[in-house]
C-alpha positions as CSV (number, residue, x, y, z in Angstrom):
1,X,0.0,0.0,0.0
2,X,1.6,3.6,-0.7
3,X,-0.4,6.7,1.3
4,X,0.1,10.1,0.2
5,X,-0.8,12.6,2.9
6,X,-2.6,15.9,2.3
7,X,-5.6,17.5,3.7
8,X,-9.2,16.3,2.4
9,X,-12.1,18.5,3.2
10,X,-14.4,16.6,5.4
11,X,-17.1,16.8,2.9
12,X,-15.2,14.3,0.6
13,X,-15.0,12.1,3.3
14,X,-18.7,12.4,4.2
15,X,-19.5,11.1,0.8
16,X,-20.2,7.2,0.5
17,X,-17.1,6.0,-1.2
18,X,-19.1,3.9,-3.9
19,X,-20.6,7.4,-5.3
20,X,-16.9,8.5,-6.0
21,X,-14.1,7.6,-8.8
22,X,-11.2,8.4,-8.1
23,X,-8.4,9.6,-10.6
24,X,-4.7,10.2,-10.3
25,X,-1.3,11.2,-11.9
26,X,2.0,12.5,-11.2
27,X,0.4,16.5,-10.4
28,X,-3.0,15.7,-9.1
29,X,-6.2,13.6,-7.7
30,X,-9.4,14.0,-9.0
31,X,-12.6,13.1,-7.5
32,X,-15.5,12.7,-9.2
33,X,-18.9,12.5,-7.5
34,X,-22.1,10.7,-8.5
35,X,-25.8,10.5,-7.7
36,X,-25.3,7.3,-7.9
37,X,-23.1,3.9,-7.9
38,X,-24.7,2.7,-11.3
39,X,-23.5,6.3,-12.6
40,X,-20.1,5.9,-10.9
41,X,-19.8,1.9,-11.8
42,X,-20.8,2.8,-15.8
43,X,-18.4,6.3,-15.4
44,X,-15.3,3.8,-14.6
45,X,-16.3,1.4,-17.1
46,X,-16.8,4.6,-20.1
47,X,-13.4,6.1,-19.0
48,X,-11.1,3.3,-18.7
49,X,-7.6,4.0,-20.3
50,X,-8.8,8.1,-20.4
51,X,-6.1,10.8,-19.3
52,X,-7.5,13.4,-17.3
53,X,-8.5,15.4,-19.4
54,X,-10.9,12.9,-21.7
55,X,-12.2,12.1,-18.5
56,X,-13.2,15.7,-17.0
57,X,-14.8,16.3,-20.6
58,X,-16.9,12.8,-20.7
59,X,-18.1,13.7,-17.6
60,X,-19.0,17.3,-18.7
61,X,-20.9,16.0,-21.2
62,X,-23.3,12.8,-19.8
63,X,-23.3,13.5,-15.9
């Protein structure tokens, strides 16, 4: 396991895990949030292989 430390507000934390996707590289973390875990399952499954950009615009444009 490898942890990165930082400070996440304690509204990401408040949010059910299996309504985010996570996302990260060498400069950043994204954290996408979904109404739902069907939304979030089909999201992963849309976007896999995706930079982070491709992903931030594919879910611009369906969520």
């Amino acid at each position: 396991m490898i942890c990165l430390e930082t400070e996440v507000p304690q509204e990401i934390c408040d949010i059910d895990d299996e309504l985010k996707a996570i996302y990260h590289s060498k400069e950043c973390v994204c954290i996408w949030v979904f109404k739902n875990r069907d939304d979030r399952n089909r999201f992963m499954d849309e976007t896999v292989g995706m930079l982070k950009d491709a992903r931030e615009e594919h879910f611009a444009s369906f969520y």
